[in-house]
C-alpha positions in Angstrom: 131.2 164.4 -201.6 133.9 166.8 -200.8 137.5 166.7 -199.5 138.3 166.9 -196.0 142.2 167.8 -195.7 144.1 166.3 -192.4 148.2 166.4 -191.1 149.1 162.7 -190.3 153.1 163.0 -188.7 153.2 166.2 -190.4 152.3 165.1 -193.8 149.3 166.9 -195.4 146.6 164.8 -196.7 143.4 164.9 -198.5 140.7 162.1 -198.5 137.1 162.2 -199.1 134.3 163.0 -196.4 134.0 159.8 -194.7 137.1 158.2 -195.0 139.0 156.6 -191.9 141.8 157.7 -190.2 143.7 154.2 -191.1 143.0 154.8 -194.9 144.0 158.1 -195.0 147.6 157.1 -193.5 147.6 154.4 -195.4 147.1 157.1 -199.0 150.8 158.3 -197.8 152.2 154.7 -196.7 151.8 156.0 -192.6 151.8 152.4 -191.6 149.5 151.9 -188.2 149.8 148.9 -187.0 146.0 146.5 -186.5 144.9 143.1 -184.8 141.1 143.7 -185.2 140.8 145.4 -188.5 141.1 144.3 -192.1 139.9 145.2 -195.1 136.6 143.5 -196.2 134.7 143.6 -192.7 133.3 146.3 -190.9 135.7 148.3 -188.4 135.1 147.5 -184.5 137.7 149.0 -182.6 138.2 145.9 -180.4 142.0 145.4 -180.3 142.9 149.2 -179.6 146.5 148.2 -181.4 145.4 151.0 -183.9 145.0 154.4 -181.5 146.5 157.7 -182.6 146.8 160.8 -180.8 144.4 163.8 -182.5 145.5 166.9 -181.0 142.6 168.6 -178.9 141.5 165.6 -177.7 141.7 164.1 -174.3 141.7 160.6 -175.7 143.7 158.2 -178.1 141.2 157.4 -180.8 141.0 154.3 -182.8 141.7 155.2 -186.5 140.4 152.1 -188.0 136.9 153.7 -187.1 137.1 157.5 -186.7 136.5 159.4 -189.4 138.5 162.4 -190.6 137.6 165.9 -190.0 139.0 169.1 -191.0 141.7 170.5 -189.8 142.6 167.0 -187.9 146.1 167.0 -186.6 147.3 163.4 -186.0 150.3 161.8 -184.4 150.9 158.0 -185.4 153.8 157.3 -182.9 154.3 159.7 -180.3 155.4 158.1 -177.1 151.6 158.8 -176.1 150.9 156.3 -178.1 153.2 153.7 -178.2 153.2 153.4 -174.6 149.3 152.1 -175.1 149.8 150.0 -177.6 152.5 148.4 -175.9 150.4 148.0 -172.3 147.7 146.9 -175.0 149.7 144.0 -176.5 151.5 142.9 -173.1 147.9 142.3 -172.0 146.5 140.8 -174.9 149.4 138.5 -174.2 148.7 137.4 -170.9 146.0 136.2 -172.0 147.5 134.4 -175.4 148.4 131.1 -173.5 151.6 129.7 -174.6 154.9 130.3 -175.6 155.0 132.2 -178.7 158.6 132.5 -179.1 159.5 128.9 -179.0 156.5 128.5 -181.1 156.5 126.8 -184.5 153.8 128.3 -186.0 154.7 131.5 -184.1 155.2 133.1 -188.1 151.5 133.3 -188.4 150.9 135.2 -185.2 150.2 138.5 -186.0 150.2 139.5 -182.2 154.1 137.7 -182.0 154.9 140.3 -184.4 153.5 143.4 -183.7 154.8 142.8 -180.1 158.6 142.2 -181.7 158.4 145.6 -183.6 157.0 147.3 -180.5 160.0 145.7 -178.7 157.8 144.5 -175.8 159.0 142.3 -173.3 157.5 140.0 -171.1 154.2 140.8 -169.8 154.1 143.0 -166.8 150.5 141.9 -166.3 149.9 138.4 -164.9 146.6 136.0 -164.5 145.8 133.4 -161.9 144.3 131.6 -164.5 145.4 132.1 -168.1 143.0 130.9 -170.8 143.7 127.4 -172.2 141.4 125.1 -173.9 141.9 121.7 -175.4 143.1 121.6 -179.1 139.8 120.8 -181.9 141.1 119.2 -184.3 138.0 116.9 -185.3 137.0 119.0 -188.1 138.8 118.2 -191.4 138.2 121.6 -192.7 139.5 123.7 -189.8 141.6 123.4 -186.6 140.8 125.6 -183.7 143.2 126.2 -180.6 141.6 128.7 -178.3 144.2 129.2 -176.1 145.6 131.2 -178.8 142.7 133.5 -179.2 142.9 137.2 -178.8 139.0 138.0 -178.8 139.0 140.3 -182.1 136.1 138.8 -183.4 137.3 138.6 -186.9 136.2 134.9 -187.6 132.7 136.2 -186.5 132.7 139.0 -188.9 134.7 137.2 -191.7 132.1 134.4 -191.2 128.8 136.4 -191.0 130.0 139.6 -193.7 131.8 137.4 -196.0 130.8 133.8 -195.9 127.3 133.8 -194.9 127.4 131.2 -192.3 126.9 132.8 -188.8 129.0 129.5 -187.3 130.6 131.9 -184.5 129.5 134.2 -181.7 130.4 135.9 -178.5 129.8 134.0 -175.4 130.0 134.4 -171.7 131.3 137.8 -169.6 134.9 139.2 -168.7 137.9 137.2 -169.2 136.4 134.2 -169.4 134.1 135.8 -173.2 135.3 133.2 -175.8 134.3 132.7 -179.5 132.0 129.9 -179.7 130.2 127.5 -182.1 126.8 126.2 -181.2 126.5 126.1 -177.5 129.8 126.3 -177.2 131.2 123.0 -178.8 133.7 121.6 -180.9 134.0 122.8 -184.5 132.6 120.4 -187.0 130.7 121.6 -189.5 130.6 120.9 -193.1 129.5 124.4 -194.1 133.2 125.1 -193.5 134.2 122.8 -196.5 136.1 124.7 -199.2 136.0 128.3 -197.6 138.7 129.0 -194.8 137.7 132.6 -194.6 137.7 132.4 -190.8 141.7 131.3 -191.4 142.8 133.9 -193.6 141.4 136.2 -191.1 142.6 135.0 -187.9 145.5 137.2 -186.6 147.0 134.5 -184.4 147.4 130.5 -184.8 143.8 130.3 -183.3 142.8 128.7 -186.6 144.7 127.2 -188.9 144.7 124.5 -191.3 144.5 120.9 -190.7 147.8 119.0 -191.6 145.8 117.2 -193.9 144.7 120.2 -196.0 146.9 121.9 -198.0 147.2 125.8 -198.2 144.8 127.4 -200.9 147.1 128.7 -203.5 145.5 132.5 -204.9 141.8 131.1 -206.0 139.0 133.0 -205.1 137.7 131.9 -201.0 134.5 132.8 -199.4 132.3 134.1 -202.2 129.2 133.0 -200.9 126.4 134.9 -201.2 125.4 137.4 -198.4 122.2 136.9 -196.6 120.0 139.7 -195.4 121.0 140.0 -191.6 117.7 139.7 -189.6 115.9 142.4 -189.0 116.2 144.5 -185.9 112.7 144.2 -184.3 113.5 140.5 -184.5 116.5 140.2 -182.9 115.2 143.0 -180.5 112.9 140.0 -179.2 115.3 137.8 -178.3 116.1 139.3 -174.7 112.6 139.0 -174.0 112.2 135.6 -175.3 115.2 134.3 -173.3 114.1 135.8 -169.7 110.5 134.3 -170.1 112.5 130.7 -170.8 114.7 131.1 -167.5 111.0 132.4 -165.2 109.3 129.1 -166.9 111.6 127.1 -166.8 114.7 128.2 -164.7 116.7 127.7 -166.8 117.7 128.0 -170.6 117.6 125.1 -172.0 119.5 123.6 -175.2 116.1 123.1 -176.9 114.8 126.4 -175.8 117.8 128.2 -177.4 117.8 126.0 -181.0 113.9 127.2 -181.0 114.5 130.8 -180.8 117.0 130.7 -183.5 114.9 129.4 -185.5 112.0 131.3 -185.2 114.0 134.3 -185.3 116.1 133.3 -188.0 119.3 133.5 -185.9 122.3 131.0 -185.8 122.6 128.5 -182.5 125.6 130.6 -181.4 124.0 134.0 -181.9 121.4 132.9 -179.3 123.5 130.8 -176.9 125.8 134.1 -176.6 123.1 136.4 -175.8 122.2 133.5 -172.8 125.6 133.0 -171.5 126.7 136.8 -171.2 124.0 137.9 -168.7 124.6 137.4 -165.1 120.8 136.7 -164.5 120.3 134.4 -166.9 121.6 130.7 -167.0 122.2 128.1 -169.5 121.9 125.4 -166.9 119.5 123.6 -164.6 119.7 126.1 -161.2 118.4 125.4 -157.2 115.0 126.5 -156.3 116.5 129.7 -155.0 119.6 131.4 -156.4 122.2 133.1 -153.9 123.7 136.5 -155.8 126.8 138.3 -154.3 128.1 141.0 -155.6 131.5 141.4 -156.4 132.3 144.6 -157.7 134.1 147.4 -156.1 131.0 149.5 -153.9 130.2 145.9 -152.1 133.7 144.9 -152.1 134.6 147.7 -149.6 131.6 146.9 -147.5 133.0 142.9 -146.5 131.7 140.9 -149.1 134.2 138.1 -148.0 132.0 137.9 -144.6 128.9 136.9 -146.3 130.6 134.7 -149.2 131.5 133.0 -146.5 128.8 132.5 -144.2 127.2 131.0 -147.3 129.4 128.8 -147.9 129.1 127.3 -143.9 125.5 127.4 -144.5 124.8 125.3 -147.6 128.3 123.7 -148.0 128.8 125.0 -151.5 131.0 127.2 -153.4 130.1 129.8 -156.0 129.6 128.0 -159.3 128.1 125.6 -157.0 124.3 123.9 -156.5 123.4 121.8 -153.6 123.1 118.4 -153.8 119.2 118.4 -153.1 118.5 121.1 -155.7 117.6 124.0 -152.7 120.6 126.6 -153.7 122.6 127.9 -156.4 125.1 130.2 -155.5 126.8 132.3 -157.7 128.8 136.0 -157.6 127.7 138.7 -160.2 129.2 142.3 -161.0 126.0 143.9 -159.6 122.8 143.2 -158.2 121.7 147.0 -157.9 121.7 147.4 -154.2 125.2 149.4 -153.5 123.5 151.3 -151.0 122.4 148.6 -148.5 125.8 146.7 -149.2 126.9 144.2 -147.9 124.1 142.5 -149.5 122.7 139.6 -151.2 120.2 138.5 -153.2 118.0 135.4 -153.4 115.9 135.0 -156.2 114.1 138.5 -156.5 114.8 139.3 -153.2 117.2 142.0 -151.5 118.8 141.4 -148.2 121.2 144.1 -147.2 123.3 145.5 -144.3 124.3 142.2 -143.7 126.4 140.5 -140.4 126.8 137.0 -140.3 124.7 136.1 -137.6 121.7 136.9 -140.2 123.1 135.2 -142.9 122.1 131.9 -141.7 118.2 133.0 -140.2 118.1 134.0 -144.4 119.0 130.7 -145.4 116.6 128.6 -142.9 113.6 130.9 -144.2 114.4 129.4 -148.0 113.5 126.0 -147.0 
C-alpha cells in the first residue's frame, strides 16, 4: 500500500492509501474537533462537527470518513468552516433540552465544550417543542436522560461493534428519531452489568452512571466477544416481512415485531426501528381506513390547511388521532406520491386529488 501525500493548513503530510482525513491531521497534532466519531467504531459522519474545506470542491467534507487523495489541499479552520460547525452546534443545541451552563454534570458534555471553544452563543434556531423525556433511572447499571441526547448514534455502534449486545436502535422520523431499547422502553437490562461501553462513549450526559455505581477506574470494559452481524439477505427481508404484518393485520404488533427478530436473528430494537421510521407503516392498532395528508413543500403550496381541516369537521379528530368507533385514522406524512394532483389526500390505497372542501366530506360519507 503506497503513500498518498496531502497539505492539511499548509503542513505537508504523508499517510497511507486509505487513511482518513481526521487521522492524517491528527499525524501532525491538527486538532478537528468530533461529536460522532471515536476511535474503535466505524466512521458515520452524523454530527458534521468534523467538516473541512478541500479545495476544488463545492462542498465541506466530513474528514472522519473521507479518505485522502493526492494532491488534497485541506483547510481545518477557515471561516468556511467554522461558520458550519457553529450553525451545526447551535442546532444540535436546540435540540439538547436543558441548561447546560448551569448544569452540574455540564463537564461531561462534549457538546458544552465544543460549543465554548467555538465561542457560540445562544441558539439562533428555536423549536416549538424541544425534546424532553422523563429521566430512566431504574436500571442499576445505567442511567439514561434523553433530553440530553444529540442523535450520534454512538451507544448503538459502541453497543453493537464493541459489546455485542444490539440493546439500541434508531426509531421514528425527523426530530422526533430517538435512540431506543426494545419498543422503545425504559432501559433495564442485565446484559448491561459490568460493561458501560455505551457511557464511555456517550458525548453528552445522556448516559451516565448511576449514583450508586462508582466510576471504573482504567480496567479493561467491553471485551465481549463480537458476533457475526446478520447476513444481508436476512435483514433485506425484514421490510417485506413488516408490510405483510401491517396488510394482515393493520397494524404491527409487539408480538409480530419480537417474532421477526427472532427468526431473523435481529435484536427487538433493530426491528421496532425499521417499524416506526416509515410513514406507511404503524406500530399501533389503526381505523378501518387511514386519512394521509401530505405535508411537505409541493402540497403545502397547494392549501393543505383547507383539507386538514375539512377532515378534522368531518370525523372530529386531529392528526395523531383515531375515531372513537374505529372508522378513521388520520395522520400527515412527508409524501404520498401525488404532487401533481395536490391538494390531495389519501385513504387507504386510494388517491383523491384536486381537492375543495365541498368534496372532502362526499369522500368521507363514501368510507362508511
Amino acid at each position: 500500500m503506497g503513500n498518498v501525500n496531502v497539505t492539511i493548513d499548509g503542513i505537508r503530510v504523508s499517510g497511507e492509501e486509505g487513511m482518513t482525513l481526521l487521522q492524517a491531521a491528527k499525524q501532525v497534532d491538527i486538532e478537528i474537533p468530533t461529536l460522532c466519531h471515536q476511535d474503535g467504531i466505524t466512521p458515520s459522519g452524523n454530527c458534521r462537527i468534523c467538516v473541512v474545506e478541500a479545495e476544488g470542491s463545492k462542498q465541506l467534507v466530513g474528514s472522519c470518513h473521507t479518505p485522502i487523495a493526492e494532491g488534497m489541499v485541506i483547510h481545518t479552520r477557515s471561516s468556511k468552516v467554522l461558520d458550519a460547525r457553529r450553525a451545526t452546534i447551535e442546532l444540535l443545541l436546540s435540540g439538547h433540552t436543558g441548561p447546560c451552563v448551569t448544569d452540574t454534570e455540564a463537564k461531561e458534555c462534549r457538546l458544552h465544550e465544543i460549543a465554548s471553544e467555538l465561542e457560540v452563543g445562544p441558539p439562533r434556531f428555536q423549536v416549538r417543542k424541544p425534546r424532553f423525556y422523563p429521566i430512566e433511572d431504574v436500571s442499576p447499571y445505567v442511567r439514561r436522560d434523553m433530553s440530553k441526547c444529540i442523535l450520534c448514534r454512538k451507544c448503538i455502534r459502541a453497543c453493537s461493534e464493541i459489546a455485542a449486545r444490539n440493546v439500541f436502535s434508531m426509531a421514528y422520523r425527523g426530530f422526533g428519531s430517538k435512540v431506543v431499547v426494545d419498543l422503545d422502553v425504559p432501559l433495564n437490562k442485565e446484559v448491561c452489568k459490568d460493561c458501560g461501553i455505551c457511557i464511555e462513549y456517550c458525548p453528552t450526559s445522556a448516559l451516565m452512571w448511576p449514583e450508586a455505581v462508582k466510576r471504573r477506574d482504567g480496567s479493561e470494559k467491553g471485551k465481549a466477544q463480537a458476533k457475526p452481524a446478520p447476513e444481508n439477505g436476512r435483514r433485506e427481508k425484514l421490510l417485506d416481512m413488516l408490510e405483510a404484518s401491517q396488510r394482515e393485520s393493520g397494524y404491527i404488533s409487539e408480538e409480530a415485531i419480537a417474532e421477526m427478530a427472532g427468526g431473523l436473528g435481529l435484536s427487538v430494537s433493530e426491528v421496532y426501528g425499521v417499524a416506526s421510521s416509515y410513514a406507511f407503516l404503524s406500530t399501533k392498532p389503526q381505523g378501518r381506513h387511514v386519512i394521509r395528508i401530505c405535508k411537505s413543500l409541493p402540497c403545502y403550496i397547494k392549501n393543505p390547511p383547507m383539507i386538514i381541516e375539512g377532515v378534522e369537521k368531518g370525523i372530529w379528530i386531529r392528526p395523531g388521532e383515531t375515531t372513537s368507533d374505529g372508522r378513521f385514522s388520520f395522520e400527515l406524512t412527508n409524501c404520498i406520491g401525488a404532487c401533481d394532483q395536490a391538494p390531495a389526500m389519501l385513504i387507504n390505497d386510494r388517491v383523491y386529488g384536486n381537492l375543495a372542501p365541498e368534496k372532502i366530506s362526499e369522500i368521507l360519507q363514501f368510507h362508511e
